[in-house]
C-alpha positions as a Markdown table, in Angstrom:
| # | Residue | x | y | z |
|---|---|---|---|---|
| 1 | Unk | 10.7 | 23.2 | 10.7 |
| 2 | Unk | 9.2 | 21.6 | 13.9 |
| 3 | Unk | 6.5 | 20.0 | 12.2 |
| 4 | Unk | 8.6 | 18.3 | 10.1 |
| 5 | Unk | 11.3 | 17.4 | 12.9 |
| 6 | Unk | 8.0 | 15.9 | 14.8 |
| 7 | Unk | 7.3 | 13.6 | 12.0 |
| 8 | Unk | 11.0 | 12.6 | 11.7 |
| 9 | Unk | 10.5 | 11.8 | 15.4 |
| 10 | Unk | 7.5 | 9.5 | 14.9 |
| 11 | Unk | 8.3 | 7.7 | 11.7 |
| 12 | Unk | 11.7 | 6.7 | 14.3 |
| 13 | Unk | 9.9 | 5.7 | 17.1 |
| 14 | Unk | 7.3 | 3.7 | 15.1 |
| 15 | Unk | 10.1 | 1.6 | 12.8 |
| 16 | Unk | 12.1 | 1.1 | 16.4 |
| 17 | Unk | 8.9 | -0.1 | 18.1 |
| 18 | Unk | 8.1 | -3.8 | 18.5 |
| 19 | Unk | 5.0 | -4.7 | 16.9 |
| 20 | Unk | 4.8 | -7.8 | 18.9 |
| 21 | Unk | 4.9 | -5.5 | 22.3 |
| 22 | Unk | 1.6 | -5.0 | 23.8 |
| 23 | Unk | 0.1 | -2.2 | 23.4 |
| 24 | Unk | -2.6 | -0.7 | 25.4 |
| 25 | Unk | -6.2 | -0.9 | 23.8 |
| 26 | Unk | -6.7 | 2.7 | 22.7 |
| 27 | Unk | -3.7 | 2.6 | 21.0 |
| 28 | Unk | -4.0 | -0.4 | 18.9 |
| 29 | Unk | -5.4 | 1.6 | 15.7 |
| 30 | Unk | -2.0 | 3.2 | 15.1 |
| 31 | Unk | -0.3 | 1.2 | 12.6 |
| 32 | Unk | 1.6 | 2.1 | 9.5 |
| 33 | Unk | -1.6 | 3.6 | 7.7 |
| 34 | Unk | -2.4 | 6.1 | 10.2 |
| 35 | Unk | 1.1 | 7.3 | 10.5 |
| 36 | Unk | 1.1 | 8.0 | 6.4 |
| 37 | Unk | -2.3 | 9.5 | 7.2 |
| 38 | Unk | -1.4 | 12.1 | 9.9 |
| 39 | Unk | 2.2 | 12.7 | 7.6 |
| 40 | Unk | -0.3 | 13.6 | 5.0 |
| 41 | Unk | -2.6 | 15.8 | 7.0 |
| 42 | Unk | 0.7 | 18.0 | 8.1 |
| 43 | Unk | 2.5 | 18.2 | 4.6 |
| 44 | Unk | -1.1 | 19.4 | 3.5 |
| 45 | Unk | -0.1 | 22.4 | 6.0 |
| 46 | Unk | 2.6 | 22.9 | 4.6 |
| 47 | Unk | 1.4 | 23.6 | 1.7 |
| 48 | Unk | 3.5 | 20.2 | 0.4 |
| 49 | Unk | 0.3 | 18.7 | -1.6 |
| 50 | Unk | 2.2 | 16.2 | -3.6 |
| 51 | Unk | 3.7 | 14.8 | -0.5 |
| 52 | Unk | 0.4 | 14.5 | 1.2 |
| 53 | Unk | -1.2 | 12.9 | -2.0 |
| 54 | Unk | 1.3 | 10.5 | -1.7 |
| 55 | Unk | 1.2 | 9.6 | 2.0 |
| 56 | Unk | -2.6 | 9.4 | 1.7 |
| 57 | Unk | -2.6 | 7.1 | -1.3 |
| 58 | Unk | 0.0 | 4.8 | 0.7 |
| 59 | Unk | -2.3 | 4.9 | 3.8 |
| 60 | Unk | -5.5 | 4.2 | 2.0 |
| 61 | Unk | -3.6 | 1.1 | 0.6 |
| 62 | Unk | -2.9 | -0.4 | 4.0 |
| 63 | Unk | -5.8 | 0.7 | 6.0 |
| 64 | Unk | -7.6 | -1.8 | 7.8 |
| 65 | Unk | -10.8 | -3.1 | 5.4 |
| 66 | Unk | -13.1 | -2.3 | 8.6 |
| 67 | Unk | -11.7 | 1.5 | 9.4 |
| 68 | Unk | -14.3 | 2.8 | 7.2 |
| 69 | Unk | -14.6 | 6.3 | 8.7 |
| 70 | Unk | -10.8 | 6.6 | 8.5 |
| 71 | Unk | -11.0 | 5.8 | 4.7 |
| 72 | Unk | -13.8 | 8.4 | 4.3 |
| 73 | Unk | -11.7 | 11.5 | 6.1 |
| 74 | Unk | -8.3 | 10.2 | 4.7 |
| 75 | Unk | -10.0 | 10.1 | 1.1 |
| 76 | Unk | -11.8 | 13.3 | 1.4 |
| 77 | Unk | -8.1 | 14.4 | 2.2 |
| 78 | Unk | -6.7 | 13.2 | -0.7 |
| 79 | Unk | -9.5 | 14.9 | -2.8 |
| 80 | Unk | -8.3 | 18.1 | -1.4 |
| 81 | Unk | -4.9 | 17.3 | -2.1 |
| 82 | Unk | -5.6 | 16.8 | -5.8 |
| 83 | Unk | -7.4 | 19.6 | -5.9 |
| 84 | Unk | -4.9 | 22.0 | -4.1 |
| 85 | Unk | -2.7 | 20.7 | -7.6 |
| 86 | Unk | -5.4 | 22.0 | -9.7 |
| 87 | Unk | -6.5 | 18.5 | -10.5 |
| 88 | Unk | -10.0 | 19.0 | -10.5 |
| 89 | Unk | -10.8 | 16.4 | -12.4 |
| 90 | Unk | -9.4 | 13.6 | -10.9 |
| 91 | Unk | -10.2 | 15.3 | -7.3 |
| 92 | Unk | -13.8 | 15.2 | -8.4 |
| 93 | Unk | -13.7 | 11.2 | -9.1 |
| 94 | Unk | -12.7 | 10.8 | -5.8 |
| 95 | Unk | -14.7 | 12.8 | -3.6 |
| 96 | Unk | -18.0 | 12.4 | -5.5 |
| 97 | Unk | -18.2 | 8.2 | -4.1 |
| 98 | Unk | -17.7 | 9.5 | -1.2 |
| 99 | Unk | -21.3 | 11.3 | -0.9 |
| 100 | Unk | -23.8 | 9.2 | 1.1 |
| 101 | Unk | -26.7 | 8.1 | -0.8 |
| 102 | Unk | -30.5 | 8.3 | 0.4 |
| 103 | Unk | -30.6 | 5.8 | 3.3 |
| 104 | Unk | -26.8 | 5.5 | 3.7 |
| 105 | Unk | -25.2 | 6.5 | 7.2 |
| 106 | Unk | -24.3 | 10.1 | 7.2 |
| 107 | Unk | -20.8 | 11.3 | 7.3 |
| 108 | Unk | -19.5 | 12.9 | 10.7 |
| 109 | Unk | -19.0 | 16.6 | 11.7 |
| 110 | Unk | -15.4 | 16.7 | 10.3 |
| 111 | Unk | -15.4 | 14.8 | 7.0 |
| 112 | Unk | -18.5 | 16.6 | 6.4 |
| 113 | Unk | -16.9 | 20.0 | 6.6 |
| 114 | Unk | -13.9 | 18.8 | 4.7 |
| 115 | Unk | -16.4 | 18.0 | 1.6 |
| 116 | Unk | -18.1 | 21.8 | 2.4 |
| 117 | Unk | -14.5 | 23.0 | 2.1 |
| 118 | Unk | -14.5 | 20.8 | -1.1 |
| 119 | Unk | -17.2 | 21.9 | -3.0 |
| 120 | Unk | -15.9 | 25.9 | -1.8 |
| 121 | Unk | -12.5 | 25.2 | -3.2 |
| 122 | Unk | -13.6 | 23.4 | -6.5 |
| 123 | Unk | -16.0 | 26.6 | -7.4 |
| 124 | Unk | -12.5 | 28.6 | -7.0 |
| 125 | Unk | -10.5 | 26.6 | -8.4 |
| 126 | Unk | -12.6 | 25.3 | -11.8 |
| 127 | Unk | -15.5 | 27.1 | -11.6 |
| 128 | Unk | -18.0 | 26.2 | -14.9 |
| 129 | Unk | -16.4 | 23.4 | -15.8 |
| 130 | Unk | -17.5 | 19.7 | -16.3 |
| 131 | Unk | -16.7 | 18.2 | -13.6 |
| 132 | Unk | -17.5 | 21.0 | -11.6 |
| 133 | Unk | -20.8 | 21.1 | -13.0 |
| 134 | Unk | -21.4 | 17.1 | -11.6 |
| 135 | Unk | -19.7 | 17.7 | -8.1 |
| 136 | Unk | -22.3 | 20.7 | -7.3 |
| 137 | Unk | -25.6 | 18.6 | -8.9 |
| 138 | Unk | -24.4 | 15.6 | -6.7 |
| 139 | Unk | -23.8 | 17.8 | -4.1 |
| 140 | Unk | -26.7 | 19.6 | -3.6 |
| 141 | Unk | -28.6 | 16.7 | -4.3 |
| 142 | Unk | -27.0 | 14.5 | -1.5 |
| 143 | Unk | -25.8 | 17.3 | 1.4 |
| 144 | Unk | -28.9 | 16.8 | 3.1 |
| 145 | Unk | -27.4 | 13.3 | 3.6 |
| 146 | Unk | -23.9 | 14.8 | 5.3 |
């Protein structure tokens, strides 16, 4: 599968690079983090969701404390992830932090569609239940906010 071969590709070239080579500016966010992130984001294609929960909860773990977007989207991911393993749950307790408050700085165009895919999958996938129920008062409560 290419996708797979492509990831095979970059996961070489980035354990044969030398992190002590300079690197040009608008490439000096790629480290380890975002590599686990964008493995996650294709095995999520894939239909792998396992996979991708584990790559995401590796590259939340060694994302850079000040990449605080990137933890957002990446976390929104792994809410999906969850989810896509009928963990609805657990997928709640992660996405529901990630809702900005009244007065916080709303969330950008992407990670703000991933939580409206969210909150469409979560009303297929547990509809009623508990958890459910607190994900769509939050939600309607705080999407003004997105």
């Amino acid at each position: 599968m290419a996708a797979l071969r492509s990831l095979e590709n970059a996961e070489k070239a980035y354990e044969h690079a030398d992190p002590q080579d300079g690197r040009p500016a608008w490439a000096s966010f790629y480290d380890r983090a975002e590599l686990d992130g964008l493995s996650a984001l294709v095995m999520s294609d894939l239909g792998r969701h396992d996979e991708a929960e584990a790559h995401l909860h590796r590259a939340l773990s060694r994302l850079r404390p000040d990449y605080r977007r990137n933890r957002i989207y990446y976390s929104v991911h792994l809410a999906l992830a969850q989810l896509a393993q009928g963990e609805a749950e657990q997928a709640v307790a992660t996405a529901l932090p990630l809702l900005p408050g009244p007065g916080e700085e709303p969330l950008g165009g992407r990670t703000s569609d991933l939580l409206r895919q969210f909150d469409r999958m979560l009303k297929q996938v547990a509809p009623g239940t508990r958890s459910a129920v607190k994900w769509a008062d939050c939600y309607a409560e705080r999407k003004k906010e997105l």
